[in-house]
C-alpha positions in Angstrom: -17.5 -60.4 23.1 -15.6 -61.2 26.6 -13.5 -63.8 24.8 -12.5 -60.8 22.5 -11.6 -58.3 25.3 -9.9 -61.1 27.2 -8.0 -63.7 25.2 -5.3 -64.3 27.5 -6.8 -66.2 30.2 -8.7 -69.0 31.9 -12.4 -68.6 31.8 -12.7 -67.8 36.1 -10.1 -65.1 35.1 -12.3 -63.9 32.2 -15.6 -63.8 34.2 -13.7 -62.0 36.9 -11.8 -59.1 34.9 -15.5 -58.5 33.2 -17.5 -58.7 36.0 -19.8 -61.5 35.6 -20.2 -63.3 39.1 -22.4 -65.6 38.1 -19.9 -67.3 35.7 -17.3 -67.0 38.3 -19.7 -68.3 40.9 -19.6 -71.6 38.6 -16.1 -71.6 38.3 -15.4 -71.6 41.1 -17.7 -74.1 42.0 -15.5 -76.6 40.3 -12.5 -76.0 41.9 -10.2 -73.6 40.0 -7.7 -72.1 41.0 -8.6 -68.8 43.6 -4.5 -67.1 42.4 -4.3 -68.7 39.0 -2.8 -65.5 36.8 -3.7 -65.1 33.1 -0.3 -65.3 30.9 -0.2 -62.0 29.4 -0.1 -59.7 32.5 0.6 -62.4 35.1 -2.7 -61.0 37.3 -5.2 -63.0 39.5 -8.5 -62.7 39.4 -9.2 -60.9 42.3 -6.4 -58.3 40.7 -8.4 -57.8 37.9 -11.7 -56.9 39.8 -10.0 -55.0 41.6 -8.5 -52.4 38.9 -11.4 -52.5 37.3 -13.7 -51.9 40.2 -15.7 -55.0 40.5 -17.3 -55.0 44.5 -19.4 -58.1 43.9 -16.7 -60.3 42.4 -14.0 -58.5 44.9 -16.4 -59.4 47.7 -16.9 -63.2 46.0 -13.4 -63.7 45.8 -12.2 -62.9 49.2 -15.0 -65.0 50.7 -13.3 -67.8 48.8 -9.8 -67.1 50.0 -8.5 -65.0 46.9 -5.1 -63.7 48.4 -5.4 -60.0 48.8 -2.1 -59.3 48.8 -0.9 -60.8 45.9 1.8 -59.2 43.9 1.9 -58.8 40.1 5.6 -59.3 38.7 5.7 -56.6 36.3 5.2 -53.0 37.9 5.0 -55.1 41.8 1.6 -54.0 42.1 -0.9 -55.8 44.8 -5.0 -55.3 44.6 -5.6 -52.7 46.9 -2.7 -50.3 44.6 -4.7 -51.2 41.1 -8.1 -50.3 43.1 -6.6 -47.3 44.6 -4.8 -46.7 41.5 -8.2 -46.9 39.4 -10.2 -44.4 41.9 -12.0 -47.6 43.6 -12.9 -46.3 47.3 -15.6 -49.2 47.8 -13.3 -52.0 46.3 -10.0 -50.7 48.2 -12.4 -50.5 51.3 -13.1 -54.4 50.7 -9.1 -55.5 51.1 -8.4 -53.6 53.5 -10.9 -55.3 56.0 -10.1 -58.2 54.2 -5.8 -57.7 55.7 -5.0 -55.8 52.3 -1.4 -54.5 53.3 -1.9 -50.6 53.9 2.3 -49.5 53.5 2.8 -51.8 50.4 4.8 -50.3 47.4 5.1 -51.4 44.2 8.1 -51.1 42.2 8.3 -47.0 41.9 8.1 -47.6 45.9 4.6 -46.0 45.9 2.2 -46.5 48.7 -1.3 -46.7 48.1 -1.5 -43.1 49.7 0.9 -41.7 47.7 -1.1 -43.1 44.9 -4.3 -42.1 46.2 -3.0 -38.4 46.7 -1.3 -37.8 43.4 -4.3 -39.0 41.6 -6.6 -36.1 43.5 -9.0 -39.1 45.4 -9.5 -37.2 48.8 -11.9 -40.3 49.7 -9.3 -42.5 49.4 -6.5 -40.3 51.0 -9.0 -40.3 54.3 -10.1 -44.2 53.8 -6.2 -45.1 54.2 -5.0 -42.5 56.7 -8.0 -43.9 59.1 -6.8 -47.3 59.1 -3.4 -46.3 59.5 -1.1 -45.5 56.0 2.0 -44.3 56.9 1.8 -40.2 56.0 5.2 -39.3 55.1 6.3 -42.3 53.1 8.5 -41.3 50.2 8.5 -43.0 46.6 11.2 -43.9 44.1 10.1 -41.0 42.6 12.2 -37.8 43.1 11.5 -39.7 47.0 8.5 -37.3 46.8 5.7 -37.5 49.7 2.0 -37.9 49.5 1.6 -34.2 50.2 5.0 -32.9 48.6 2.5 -34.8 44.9 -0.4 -33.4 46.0 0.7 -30.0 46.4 2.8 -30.5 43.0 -0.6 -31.4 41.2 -2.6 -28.8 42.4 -4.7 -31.0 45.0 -5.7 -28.4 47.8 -8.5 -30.8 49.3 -5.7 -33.1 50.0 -2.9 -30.7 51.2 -5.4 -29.5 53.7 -6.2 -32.8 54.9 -2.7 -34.1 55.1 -1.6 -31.2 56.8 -4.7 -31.9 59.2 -3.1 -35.4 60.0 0.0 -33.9 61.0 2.2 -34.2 57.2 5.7 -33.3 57.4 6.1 -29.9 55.5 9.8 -30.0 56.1 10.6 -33.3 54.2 13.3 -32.7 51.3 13.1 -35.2 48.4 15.8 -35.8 46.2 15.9 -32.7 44.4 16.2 -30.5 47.3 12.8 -29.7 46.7 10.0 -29.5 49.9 6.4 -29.2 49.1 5.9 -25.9 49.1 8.8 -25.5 46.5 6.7 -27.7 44.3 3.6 -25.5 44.9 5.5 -22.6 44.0 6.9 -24.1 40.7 3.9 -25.2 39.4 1.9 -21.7 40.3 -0.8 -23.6 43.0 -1.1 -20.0 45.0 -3.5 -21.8 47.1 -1.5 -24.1 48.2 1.6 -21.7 48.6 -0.4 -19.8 50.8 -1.5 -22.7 53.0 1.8 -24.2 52.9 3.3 -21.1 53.9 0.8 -20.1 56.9 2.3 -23.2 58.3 4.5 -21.3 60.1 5.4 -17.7 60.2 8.6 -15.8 59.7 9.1 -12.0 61.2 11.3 -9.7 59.6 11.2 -11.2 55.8 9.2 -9.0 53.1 5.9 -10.7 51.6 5.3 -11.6 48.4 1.6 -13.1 49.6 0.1 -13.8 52.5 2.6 -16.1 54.8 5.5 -16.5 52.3 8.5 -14.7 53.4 11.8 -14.9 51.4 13.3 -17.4 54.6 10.5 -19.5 54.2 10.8 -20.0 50.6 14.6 -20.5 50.6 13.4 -23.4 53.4 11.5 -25.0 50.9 14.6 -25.3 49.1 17.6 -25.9 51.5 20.2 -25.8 49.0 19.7 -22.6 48.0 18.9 -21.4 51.0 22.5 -22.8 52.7 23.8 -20.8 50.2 25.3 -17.5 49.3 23.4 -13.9 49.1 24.8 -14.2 45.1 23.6 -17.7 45.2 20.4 -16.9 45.8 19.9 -13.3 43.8 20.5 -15.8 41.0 17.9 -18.5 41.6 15.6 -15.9 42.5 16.4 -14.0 39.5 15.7 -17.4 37.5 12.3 -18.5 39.0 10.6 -15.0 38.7 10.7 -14.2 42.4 11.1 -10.9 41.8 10.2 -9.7 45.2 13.0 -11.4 46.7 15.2 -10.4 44.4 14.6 -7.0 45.8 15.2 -8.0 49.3 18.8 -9.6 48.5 19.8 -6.2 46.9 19.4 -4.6 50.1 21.7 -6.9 51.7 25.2 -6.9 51.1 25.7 -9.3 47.9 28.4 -8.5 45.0 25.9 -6.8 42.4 28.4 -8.1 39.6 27.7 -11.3 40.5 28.1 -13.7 37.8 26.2 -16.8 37.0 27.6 -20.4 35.0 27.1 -18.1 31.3 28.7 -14.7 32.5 25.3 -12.8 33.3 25.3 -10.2 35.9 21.9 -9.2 37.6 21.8 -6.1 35.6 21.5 -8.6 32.2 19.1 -11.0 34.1 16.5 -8.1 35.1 17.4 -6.4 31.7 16.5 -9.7 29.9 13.7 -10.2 31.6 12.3 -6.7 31.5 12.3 -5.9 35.4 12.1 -2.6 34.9 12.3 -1.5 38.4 14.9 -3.7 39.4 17.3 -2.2 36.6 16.4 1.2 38.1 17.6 -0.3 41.4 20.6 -1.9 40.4 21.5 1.4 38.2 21.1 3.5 41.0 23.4 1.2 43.3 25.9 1.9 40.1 26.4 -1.4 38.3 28.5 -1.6 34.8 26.0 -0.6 32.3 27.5 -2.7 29.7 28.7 -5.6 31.6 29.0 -8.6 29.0 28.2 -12.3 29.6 30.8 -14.9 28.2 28.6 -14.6 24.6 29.9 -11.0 24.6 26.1 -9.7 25.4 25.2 -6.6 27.4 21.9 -6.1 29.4 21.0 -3.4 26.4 21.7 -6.5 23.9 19.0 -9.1 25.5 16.2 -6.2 26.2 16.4 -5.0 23.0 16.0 -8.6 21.6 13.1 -9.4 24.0 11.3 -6.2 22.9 11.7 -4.7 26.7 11.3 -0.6 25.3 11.0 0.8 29.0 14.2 -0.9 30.0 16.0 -0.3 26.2 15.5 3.8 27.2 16.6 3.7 30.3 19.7 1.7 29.5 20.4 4.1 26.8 19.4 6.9 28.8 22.5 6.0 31.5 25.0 5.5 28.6 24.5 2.0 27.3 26.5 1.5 24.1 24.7 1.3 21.1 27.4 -0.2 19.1 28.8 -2.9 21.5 29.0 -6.1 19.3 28.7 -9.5 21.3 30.6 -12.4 19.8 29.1 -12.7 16.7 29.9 -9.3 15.8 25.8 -8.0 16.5 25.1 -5.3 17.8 21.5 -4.2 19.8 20.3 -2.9 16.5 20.9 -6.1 14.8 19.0 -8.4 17.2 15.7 -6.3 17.3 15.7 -6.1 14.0 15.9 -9.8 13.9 13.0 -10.1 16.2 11.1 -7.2 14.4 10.9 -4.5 17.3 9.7 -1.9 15.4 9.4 0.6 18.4 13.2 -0.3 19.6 14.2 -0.5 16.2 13.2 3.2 15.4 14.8 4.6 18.7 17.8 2.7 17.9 18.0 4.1 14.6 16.9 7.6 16.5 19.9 7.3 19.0 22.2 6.9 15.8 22.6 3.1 15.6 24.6 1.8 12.7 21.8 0.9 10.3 24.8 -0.8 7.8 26.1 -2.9 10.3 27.8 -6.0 9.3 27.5 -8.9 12.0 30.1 -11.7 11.7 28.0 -14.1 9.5 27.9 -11.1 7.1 24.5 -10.2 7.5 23.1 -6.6 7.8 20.2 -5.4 10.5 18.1 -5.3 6.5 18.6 -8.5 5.6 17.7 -10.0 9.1 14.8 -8.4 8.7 13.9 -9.1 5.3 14.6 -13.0 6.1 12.7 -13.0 8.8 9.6 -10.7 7.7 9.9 -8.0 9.1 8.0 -5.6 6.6 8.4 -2.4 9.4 11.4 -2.6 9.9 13.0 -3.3 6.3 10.6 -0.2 5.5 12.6 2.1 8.7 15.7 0.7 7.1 14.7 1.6 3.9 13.9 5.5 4.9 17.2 5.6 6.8 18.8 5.3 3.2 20.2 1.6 3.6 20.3 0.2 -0.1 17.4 -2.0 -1.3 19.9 -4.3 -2.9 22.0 -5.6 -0.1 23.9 -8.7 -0.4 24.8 -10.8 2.0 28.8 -11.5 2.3 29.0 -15.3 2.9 26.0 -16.5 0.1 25.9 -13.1 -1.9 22.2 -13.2 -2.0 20.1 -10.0 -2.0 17.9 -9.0 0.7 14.5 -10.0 -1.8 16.4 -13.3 -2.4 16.2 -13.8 1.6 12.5 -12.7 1.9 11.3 -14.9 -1.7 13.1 -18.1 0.5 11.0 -17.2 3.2 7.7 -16.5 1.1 7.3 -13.1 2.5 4.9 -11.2 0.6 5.0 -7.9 2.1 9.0 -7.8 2.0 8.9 -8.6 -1.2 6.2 -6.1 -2.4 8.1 -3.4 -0.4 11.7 -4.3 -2.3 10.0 -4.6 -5.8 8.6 -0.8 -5.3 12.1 0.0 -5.0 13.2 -1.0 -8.2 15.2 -4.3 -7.1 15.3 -6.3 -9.9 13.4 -9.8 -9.4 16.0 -11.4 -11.2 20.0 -12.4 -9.9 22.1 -13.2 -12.4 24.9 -14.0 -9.6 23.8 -17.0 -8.4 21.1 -19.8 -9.7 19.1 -19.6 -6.3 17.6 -17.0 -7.2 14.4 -15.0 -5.8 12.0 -17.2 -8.4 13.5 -20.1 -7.6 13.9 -19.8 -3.7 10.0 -18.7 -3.6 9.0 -21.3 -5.6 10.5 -24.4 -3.4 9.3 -22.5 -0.3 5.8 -22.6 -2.1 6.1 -26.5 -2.1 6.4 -26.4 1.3 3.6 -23.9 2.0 1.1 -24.4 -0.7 1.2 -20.9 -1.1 2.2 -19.4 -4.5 1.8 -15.8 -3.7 5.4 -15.0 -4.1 5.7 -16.5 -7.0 3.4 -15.5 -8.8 4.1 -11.6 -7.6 7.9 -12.4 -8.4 6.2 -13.0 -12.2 4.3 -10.2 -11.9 7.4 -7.9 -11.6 9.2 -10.2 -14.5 10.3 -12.7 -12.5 12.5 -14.4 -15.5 11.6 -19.0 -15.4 13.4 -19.2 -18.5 17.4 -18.4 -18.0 21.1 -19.8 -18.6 21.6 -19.6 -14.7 19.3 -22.8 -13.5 21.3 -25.5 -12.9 20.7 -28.5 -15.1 18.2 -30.4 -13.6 16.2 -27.7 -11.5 14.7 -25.2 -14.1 11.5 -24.0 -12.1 9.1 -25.5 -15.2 10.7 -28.7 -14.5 10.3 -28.6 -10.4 6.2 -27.0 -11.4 5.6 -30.1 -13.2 7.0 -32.4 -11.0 4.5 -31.2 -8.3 1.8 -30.9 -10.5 1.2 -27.3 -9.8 -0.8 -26.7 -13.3 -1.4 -23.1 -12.4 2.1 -21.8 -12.3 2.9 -24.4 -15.2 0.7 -21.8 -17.2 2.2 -18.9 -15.9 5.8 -19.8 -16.6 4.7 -20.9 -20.0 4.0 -17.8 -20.5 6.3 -15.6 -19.9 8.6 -13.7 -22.5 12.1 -15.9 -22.6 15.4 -14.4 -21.8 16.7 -17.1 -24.2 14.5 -19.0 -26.5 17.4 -21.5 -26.3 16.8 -22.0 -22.7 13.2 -22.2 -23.1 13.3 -25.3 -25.2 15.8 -26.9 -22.6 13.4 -26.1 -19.8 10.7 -27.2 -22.0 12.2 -30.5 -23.6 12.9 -31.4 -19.3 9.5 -30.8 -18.1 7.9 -33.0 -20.9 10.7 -35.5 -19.4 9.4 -34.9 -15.8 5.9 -34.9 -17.1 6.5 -38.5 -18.3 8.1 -39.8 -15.1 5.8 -38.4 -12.9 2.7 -39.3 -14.1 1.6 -35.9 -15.3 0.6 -36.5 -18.6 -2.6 -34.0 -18.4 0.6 -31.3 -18.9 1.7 -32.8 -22.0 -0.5 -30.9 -24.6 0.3 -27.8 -23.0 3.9 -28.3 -22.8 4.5 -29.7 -26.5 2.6 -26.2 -27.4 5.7 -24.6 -26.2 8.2 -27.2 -27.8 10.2 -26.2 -30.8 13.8 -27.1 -30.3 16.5 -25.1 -32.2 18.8 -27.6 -32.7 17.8 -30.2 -35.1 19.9 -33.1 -34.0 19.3 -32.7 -30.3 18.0 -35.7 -28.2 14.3 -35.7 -28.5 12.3 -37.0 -25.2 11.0 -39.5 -27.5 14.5 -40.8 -28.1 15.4 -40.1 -24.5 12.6 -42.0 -23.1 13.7 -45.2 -25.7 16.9 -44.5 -24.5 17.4 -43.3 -20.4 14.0 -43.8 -19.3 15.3 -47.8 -20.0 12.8 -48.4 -22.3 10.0 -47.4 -20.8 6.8 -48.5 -22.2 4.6 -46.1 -20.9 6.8 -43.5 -21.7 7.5 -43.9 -25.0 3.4 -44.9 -25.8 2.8 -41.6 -23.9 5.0 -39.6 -26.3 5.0 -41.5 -29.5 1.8 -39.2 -30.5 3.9 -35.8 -30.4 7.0 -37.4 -32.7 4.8 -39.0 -35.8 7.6 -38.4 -38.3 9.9 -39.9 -35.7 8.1 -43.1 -35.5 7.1 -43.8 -39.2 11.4 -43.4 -39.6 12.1 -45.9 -36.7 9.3 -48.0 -38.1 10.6 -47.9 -42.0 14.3 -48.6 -40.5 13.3 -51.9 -38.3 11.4 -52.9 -42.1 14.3 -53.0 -43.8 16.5 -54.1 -41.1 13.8 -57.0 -41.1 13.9 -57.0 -44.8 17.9 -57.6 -44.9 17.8 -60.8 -42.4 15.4 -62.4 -44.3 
């Protein structure tokens, strides 16, 4: 079993990496080598006890000479990192006495504190900071410290420690990021707040205990070098809201705007600060400042469902028809996301409920596309037309809901009297619903399109897509059936559709539909192809096929049979 979870090595590397001493014992014994390395991961023996935390054969090996600080060429790793690495206190504890070098790094230029730390071992964090590890070492890393990743990962036993042994808090790594930053990013508030009780700033407001605005720009110096707009914007960004309100009281531009145009009023409308739009309204900002997509504050709060802010916007004289760039207006894009309640006062506050937006679409058929059975039905009372068409595909709003398979938009539409057919295009609401049922496994829409008489059987499917064709292709036997039947629009379609699902039945290995199908077969022309023919013909030859179909064409056989007798009878 050991020669199966270690093939790569000598047998003293074997023994060691699995923990048998005994076999090393002997191995040793005869002389092999103490830093031979296996030739798969290029490690020593006393490397592999060590990740794997072996104290016997760790102990064994050094009292033979094993060299403890022994460096693996692929990640530059040494014993005492792979022990530290692995959680091994006991084994790590072992090199060190043993002159295990304290401050070495491997290739990411980790020490094994920094290590020790970021993994959460407090034992091993004290073990190395006892005998000397150097506490404010940086890595490759982001050149994060040990405390900077232990206050990243949520390790408060270790922060406290660290900071007990005297940890630099005011270390910047290479993102302009100190610890506390990271501690703040992440959402450790226990480790903000010790972090921030480090020192103590007077005259800052307090968002918790300690941390004052100037002490959390100093976690991130540049920002805090920078401009009051500067940092209103970053605040804005990382949700420190209460600083936010403390910049405003200073003298910053309050159209201030960022790399994408947005002012603070369209950050805390966005975000659905509702008491910092009050603020900024009250100091008198542009109500319908725009961003460089053409957006105002009302735009984004309406889209992010944000009702308190959406009525006081209005309330101060927000626009209710200012399009952005793409020609939408507020109404359009919480309809889009289905904000019933913001929907309704739009519509209350006399929003446009026609509007066209610049890809041609109408606040109806967003909704209907997206399923939005409320808000097609407030559209629907506010006399918008249940048979909408888009102006770049000319679909209707049911033929946007069937591609969608939604159920309730559809039901809603049909009680309206919108036909389930389209006659202006071959997408239509059957065969939309029915490829989103592919997807799905839900037929629900298809078979309430049906219902409603849904029409499977027309001159508008495009040759080689009539739905009977794409239902037997799938093998979806149910709605097989149910297309079957249905009354034809055109009997001459029917047989086409037919005549191409026998064919599709053939090549797809679905000949448990064949029966059924051939019930429905009865072509009008006489001298059309037959699939028997077609299957001799542009199935090349196919053996299975034609056996498969020979059955349904007897009088069609018996002729070919007659005519290769006395084409046989001729020749000889």
């Amino acid at each position: 079993m050991r020669d199966e979870l270690y093939p790569w090595g000598a047998t003293h590397i074997v023994a060691a990496a699995a923990g048998d001493v005994a076999k090393l014992q002997q191995d040793l014994d005869k002389g092999v080598g103490l830093n031979d390395t296996d030739h798969e991961y290029s490690q020593t023996p006393l490397f592999w006890a060590a990740a794997k935390g072996g104290g016997d054969v760790v102990r064994l090996l050094i009292r033979y000479g094993a060299d403890v600080n022994y460096t693996e060429p692929n990640f530059g790793r040494t014993p005492l990192l792979a022990a530290t690495a692995n959680g091994h206190e006991a084994v790590a504890k072992h090199l060190i006495e043993a002159g295990a070098h304290i401050n070495i790094r491997d290739a990411s230029c980790e020490t094994p504190l920094i290590v020790a730390a970021k993994n959460g071992s407090i034992s091993l964090v004290e073990l190395l900071l006892n005998v000397g590890a150097d506490i404010d070492a940086k890595g490759w890393h982001y050149g994060q410290t040990a405390l900077s990743l232990a206050a990243a990962n949520g390790h408060t036993d270790i922060v406290e420690f660290l900071l007990q042994n005297n940890a630099s808090t005011d270390l910047v790594d290479d993102t302009g990021r100190k610890a506390l930053a990271w501690a703040i990013e992440v959402g450790h508030d226990d480790i903000v707040e010790i972090l921030a009780n480090q020192e103590t700033d007077e005259g800052s407001t307090a968002d918790k205990e300690g941390l004052t605005s100037e002490k959390l720009f100093s976690s991130y110096p540049d920002v805090g070098s920078g401009s009051n707009e500067a940092r209103l914007e970053w605040a804005f960004k990382q949700g420190h809201i209460w600083v936010v309100e403390e910049i405003l009281e200073q003298d910053v531009d309050l159209e201030h705007r960022d790399e994408t145009g947005k002012t603070p009023l369209i950050l805390a409308a966005s975000e659905g600060h509702i008491e910092l739009v009050k603020l900024l309204l009250e100091k008198g900002v542009e109500v319908d400042s725009k961003d460089e997509g053409g957006r105002t504050p009302l735009s984004y709060a309406a889209e992010n469902g944000h009702m308190e802010v959406v009525t006081l916007l209005l309330d101060n004289g927000a626009d209710l028809h200012f399009e952005d760039n793409g020609e939408m207006i507020s109404l359009t894009v919480t309809a889009l996301r289905g904000h019933e309640e913001i929907v309704s006062l739009l519509l209350e506050k006399g929003a446009d409920p026609n509007h066209w937006d610049g890809n041609g679409f109408s606040p109806l058929l967003h909704a209907a596309f997206d399923g939005h059975t409320s808000v097609v039905s407030m559209l629907l009372e506010r006399g918008v037309d249940p048979n909408t068409r888009d102006k770049e595909e000319d679909k209707s709003a049911l033929t946007w809901a069937a591609s969608d398979g939604h159920l309730e938009v559809l039901k809603l539409l049909l009680t309206r009297n919108v036909s389930p057919n389209d006659e202006e295009t071959d997408q239509t609401p059957l065969a939309l619903a029915l490829d989103n049922a592919i997807d799905t496994e839900d037929y629900s829409s298809v078979k309430l399109l049906l219902e409603h008489g849904a029409q499977p059987f027309s001159d508008i499917y495009w040759d080689n897509k009539p739905p009977l064709a794409i239902a037997v292709s799938n093998g979806l036997d149910e709605l097989v059936e149910l297309f079957l039947k249905v009354e034809p629009a055109s009997s001459k379609a029917k047989q086409e559709h037919v005549q191409k699902a026998i064919c599709q039945a053939v090549e797809m290995d679905r000949a448990n539909l064949l029966d059924l199908l051939f019930e429905h077969y009865a072509p009008e022309d006489p001298d059309a192809e037959t699939p028997l023919q077609w299957a001799r013909g542009k199935c090349c030859g196919s053996e299975e096929a034609v056996r498969l179909l020979k059955p349904y064409f007897p009088d069609e056989v018996e002729h070919t049979d007659n005519k290769k007798r006395k084409n046989t009878q001729v020749h000889d």
